[in-house]
SERO-4910 file (N, C-alpha, C, O; in steps of 0.05 Angstrom, whole numbers):
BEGIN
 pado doro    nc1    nc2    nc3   cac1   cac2   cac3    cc1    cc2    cc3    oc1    oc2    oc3
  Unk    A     17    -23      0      0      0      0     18     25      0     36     24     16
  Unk    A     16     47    -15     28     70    -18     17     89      1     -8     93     -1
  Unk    A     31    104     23     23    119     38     10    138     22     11    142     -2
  Unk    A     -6    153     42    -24    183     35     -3    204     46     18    199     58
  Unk    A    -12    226     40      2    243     54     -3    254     96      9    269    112
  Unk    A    -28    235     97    -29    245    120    -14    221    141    -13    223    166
  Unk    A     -6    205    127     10    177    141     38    188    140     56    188    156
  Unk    A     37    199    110     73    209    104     70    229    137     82    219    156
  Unk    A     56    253    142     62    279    164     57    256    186     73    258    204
  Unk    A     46    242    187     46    223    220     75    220    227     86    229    247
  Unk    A     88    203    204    110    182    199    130    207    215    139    206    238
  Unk    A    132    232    191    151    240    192    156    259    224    177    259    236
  Unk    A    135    270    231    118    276    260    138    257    284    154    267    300
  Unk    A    132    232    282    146    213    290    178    208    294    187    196    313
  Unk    A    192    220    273    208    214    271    219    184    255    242    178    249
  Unk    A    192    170    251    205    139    233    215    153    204    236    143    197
  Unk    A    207    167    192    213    174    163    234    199    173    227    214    191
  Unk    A    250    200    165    265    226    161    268    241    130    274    231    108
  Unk    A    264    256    135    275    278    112    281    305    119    264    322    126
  Unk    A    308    309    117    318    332    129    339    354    108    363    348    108
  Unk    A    332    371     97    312    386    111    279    384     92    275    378     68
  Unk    A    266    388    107    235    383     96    225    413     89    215    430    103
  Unk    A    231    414     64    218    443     47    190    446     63    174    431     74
  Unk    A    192    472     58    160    474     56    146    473     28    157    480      7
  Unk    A    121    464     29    102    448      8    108    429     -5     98    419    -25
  Unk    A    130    423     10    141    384    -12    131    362     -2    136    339     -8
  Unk    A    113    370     19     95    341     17     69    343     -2     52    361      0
  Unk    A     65    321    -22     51    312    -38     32    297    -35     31    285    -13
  Unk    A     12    291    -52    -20    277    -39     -5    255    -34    -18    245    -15
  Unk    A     13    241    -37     25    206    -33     55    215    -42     63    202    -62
  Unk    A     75    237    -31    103    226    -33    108    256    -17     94    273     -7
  Unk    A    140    250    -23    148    283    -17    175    294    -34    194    279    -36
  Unk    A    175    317    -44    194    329    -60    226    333    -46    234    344    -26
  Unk    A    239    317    -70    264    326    -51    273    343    -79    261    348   -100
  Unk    A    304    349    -68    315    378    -82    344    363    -92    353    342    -83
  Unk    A    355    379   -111    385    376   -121    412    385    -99    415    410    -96
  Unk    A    429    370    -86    453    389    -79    462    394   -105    455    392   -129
  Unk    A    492    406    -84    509    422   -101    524    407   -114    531    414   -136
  Unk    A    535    377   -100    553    368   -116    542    354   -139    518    349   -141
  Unk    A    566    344   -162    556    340   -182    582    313   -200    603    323   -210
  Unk    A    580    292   -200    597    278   -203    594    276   -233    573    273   -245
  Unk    A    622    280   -244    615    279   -285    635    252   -285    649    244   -266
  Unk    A    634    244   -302    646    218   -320    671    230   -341    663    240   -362
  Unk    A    695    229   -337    723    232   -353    724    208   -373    733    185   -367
  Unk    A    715    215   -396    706    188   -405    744    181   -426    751    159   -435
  Unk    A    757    204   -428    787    197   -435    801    184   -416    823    177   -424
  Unk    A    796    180   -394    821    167   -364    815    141   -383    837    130   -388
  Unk    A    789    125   -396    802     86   -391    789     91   -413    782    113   -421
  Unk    A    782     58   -429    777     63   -455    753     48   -458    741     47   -479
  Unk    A    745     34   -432    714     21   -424    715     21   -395    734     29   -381
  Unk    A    683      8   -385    682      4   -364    690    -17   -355    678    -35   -365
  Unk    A    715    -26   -332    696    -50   -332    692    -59   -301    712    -60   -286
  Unk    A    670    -64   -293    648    -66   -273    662    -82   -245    655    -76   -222
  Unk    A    683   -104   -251    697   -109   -233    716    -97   -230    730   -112   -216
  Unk    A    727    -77   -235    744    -51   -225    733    -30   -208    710    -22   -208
  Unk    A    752    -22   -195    750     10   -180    752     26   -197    774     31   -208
  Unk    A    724     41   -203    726     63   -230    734     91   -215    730    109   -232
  Unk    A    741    100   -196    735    124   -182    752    144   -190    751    166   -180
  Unk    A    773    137   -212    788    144   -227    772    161   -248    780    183   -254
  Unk    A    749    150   -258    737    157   -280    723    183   -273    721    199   -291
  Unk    A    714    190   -249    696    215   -242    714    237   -237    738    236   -236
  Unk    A    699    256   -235    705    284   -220    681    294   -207    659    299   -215
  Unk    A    698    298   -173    668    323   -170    675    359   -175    693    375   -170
  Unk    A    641    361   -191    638    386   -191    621    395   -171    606    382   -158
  Unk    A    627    426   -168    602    438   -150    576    451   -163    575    464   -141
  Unk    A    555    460   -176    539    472   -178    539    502   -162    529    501   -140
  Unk    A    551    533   -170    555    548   -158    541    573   -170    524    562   -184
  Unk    A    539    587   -172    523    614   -181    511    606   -221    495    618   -236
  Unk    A    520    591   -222    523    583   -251    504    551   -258    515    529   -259
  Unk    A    486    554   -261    472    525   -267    493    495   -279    506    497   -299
  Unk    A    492    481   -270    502    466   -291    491    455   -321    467    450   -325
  Unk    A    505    453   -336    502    448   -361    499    410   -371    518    397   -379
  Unk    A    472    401   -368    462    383   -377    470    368   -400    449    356   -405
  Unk    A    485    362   -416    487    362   -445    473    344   -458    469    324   -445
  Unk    A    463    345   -478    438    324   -488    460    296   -497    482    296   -509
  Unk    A    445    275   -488    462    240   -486    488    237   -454    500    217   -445
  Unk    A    489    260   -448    505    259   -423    494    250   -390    471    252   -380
  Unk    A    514    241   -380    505    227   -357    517    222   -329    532    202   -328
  Unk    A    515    237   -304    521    244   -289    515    242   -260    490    242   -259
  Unk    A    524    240   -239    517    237   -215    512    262   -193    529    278   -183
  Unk    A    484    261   -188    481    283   -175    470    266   -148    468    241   -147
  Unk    A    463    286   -120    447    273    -95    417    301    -91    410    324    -97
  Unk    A    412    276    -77    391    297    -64    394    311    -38    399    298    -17
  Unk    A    391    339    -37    397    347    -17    388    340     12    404    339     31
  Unk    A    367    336     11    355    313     38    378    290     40    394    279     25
  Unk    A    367    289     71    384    267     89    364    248     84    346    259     72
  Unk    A    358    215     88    332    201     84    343    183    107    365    174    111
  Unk    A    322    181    118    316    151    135    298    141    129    280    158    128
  Unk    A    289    111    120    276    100    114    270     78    136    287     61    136
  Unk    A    246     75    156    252     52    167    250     29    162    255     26    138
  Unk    A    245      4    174    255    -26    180    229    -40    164    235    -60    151
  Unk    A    201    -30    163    179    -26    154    171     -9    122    154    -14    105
  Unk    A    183      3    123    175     14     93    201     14     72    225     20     78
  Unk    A    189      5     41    215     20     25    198     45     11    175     53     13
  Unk    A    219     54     -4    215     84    -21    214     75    -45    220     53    -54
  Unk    A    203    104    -59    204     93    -94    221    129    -97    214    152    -91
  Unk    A    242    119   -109    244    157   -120    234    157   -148    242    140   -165
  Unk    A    214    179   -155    214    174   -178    219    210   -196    222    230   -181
  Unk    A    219    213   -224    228    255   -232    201    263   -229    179    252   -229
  Unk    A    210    289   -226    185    303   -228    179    308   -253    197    314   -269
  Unk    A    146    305   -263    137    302   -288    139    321   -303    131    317   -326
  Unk    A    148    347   -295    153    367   -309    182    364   -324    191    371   -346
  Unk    A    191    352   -303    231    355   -315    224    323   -337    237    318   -358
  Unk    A    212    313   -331    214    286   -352    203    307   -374    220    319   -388
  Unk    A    189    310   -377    181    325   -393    196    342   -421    187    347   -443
  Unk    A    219    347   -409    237    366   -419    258    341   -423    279    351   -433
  Unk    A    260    317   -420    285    303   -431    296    299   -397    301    276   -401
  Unk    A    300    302   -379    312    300   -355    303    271   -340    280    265   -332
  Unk    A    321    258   -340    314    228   -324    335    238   -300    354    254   -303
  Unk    A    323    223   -271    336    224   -253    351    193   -253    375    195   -248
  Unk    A    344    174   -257    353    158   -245    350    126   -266    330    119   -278
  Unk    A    373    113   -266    369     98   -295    362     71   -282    343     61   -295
  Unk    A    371     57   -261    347     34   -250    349     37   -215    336     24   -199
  Unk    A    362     50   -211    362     62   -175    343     74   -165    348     93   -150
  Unk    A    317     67   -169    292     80   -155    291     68   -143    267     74   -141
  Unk    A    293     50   -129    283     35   -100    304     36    -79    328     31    -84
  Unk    A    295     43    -54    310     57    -27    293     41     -7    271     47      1
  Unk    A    315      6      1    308     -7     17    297     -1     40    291     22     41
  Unk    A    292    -14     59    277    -13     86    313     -6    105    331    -21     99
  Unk    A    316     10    119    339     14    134    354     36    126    368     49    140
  Unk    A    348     38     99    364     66     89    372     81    107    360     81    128
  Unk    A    405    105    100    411    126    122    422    141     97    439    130     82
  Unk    A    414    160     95    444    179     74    422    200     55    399    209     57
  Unk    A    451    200     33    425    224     10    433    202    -13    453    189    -18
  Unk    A    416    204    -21    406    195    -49    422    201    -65    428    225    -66
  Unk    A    441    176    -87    444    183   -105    432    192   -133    415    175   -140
  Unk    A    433    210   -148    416    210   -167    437    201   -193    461    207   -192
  Unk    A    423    184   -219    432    182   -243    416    203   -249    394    207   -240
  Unk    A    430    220   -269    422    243   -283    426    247   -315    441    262   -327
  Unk    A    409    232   -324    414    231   -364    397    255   -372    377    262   -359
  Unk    A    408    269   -399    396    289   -410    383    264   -433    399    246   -438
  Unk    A    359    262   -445    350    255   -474    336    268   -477    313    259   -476
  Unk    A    340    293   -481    334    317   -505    355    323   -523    377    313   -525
  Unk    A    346    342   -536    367    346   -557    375    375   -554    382    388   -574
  Unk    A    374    387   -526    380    417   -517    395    407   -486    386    392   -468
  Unk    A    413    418   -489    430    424   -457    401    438   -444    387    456   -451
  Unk    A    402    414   -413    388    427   -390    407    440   -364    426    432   -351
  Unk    A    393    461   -364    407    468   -335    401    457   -305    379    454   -294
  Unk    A    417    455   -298    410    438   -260    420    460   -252    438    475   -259
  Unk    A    398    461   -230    407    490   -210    407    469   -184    395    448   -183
  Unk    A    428    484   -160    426    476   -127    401    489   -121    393    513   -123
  Unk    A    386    451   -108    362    466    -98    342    457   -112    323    446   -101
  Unk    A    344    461   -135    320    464   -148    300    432   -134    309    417   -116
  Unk    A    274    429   -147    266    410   -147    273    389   -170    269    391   -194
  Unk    A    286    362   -153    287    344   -180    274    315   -183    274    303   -204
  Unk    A    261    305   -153    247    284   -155    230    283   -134    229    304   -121
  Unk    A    211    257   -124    191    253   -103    194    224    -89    195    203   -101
  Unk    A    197    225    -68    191    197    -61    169    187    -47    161    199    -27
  Unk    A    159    167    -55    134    152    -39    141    126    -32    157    110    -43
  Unk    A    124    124    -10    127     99     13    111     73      5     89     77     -4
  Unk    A    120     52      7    106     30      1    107     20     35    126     27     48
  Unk    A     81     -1     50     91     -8     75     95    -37     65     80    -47     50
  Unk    A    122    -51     78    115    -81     82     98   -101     87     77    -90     94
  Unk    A     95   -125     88     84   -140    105     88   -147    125     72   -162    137
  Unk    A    111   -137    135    133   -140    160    156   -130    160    172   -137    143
  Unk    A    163   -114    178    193   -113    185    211   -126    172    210   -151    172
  Unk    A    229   -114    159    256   -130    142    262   -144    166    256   -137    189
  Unk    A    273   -164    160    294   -182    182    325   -162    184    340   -153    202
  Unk    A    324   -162    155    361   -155    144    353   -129    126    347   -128    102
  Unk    A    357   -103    151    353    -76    135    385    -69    122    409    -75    127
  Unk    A    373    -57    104    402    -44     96    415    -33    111    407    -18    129
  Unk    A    444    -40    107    463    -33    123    463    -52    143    481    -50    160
  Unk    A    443    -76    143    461    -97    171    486   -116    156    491   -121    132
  Unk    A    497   -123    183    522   -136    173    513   -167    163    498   -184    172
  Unk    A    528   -166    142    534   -191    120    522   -189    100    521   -208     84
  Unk    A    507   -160     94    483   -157     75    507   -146     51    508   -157     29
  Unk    A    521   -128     55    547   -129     40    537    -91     25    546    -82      5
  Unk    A    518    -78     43    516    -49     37    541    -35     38    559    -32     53
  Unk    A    534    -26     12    550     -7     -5    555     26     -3    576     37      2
  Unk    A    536     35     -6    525     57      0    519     70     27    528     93     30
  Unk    A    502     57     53    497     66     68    515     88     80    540     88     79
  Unk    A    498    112     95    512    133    104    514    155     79    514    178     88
  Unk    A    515    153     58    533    176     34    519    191     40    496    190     47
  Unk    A    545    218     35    527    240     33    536    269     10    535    293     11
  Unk    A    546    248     -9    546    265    -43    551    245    -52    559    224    -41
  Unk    A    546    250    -78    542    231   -101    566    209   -104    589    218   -108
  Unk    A    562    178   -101    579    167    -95    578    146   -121    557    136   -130
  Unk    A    608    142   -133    599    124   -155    598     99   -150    600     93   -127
  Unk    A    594     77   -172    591     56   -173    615     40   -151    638     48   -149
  Unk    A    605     20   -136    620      5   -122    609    -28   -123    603    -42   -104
  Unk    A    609    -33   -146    602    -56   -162    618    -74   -158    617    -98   -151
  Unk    A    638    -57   -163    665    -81   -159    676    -97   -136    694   -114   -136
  Unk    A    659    -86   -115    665   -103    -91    652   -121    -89    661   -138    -73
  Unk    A    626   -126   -103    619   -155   -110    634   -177   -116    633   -199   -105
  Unk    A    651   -168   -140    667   -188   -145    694   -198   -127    707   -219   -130
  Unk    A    698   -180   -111    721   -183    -85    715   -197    -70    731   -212    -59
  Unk    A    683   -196    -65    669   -209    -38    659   -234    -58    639   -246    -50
  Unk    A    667   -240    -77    658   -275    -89    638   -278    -86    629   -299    -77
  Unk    A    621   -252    -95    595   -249   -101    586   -234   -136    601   -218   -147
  Unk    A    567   -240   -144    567   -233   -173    530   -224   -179    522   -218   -201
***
C-alpha cells in the first residue's frame, strides 16, 4: 500500500521517516519532493577506454560543485548528482524515487534503475542524471528534482540495509557516490 500524505506527516511527526531538511510544500497527496545538492559527479570518459564493472572506477569521475552558474546538462550525457535531503527510511517501509513530471518532460531522467530505497536506508540519495533531449538542461542547487513515496511491508525486514553480511555499499553517503560494483566481485559475489 502507498502511503497518503497524512501517514507520510504522521511518519515523519514521528520521527520513523526522516527527511531533512523538509521544504516547505514538498509534501505531496502520496510522496514528498526532494531537491538537487550542489555536488555533481561527471564521468572523464578519456582516463580508460571502457568500463569494466569489476574494477575500481573512481578514477573515471570528478566532483563538480553547482555554484552561481547552473550546470550544463548536455543532451546523451550522464552524471551523478544527490539529493539534498538526508533520508531515513525505516525497517517497515521502502521508497520509490521517482522525476518530477515536469523535468521528464523536458528530456531529464533522474535515475536509470536506482529507484528503490530499501527498508533501513541512512544517507542522500544518489541521483543518475541523463539528459535525452536534444538541448542542454540546466541543473540548479536546490531546485526540485524528484519525489519519493512509501510503500509499507508486510513486516519488518529481518536484514535492513546496512546490517552486517548484507554487503551495503552505500549506506551513510552524503554526495554523489559512484559505482562500487566491484566489490561484489572481491566479496565472491556476482
Amino acid at each position: 500500500m502507498v502511503l497518503s500524505d497524512r501517514t507520510i506527516k504522521t511518519l515523519l511527526a514521528e520521527g520513523k521517516i526522516v527527511v531533512e531538511p523538509l521544504g516547505e510544500g514538498c509534501i505531496q497527496p502520496a510522496s514528498v519532493d526532494v531537491h538537487l545538492d550542489k555536488h555533481i559527479l561527471v564521468f572523464r570518459n578519456s582516463r580508460r577506454p571502457y568500463i569494466d564493472v569489476r574494477e575500481d572506477l573512481s578514477d573515471l569521475t570528478e566532483m563538480e560543485e553547482i555554484g552561481e552558474q547552473p550546470f550544463m546538462l548536455h543532451p546523451g550525457e550522464f552524471v551523478l548528482g544527490s539529493t539534498l535531503e538526508m533520508i531515513e527510511i525505516p525497517d517497515d517501509l521502502v521508497a520509490r524515487l521517482e522525476g518530477k513530471s515536469s523535468l521528464g518532460r523536458i528530456g531529464l531522467l533522474i535515475h536509470s534503475t536506482a529507484g528503490y530505497v530499501d527498508p533501513g536506508w541512512k544517507g542522500h540519495l544518489t541521483l543518475e542524471l541523463s539528459n535525452v533531449a536534444n538541448l542542454p538542461i540546466t541543473l540548479y542547487h536546490g531546485m526540485k528534482i524528484g519525489q519519493l513515496s512509501f510503500l509499507q511491508l508486510s513486516t519488518p525486514a529481518d536484514s535492513p540495509y546496512g546490517s552486517p553480511g548484507l554487503g551495503s555499499k552505500y549506506q551513510g553517503q552524503t554526495i554523489p557516490t559512484a559505482s562500487r560494483a566491484y566489490r561484489d566481485f572481491k566479496n565472491g559475489k556476482d
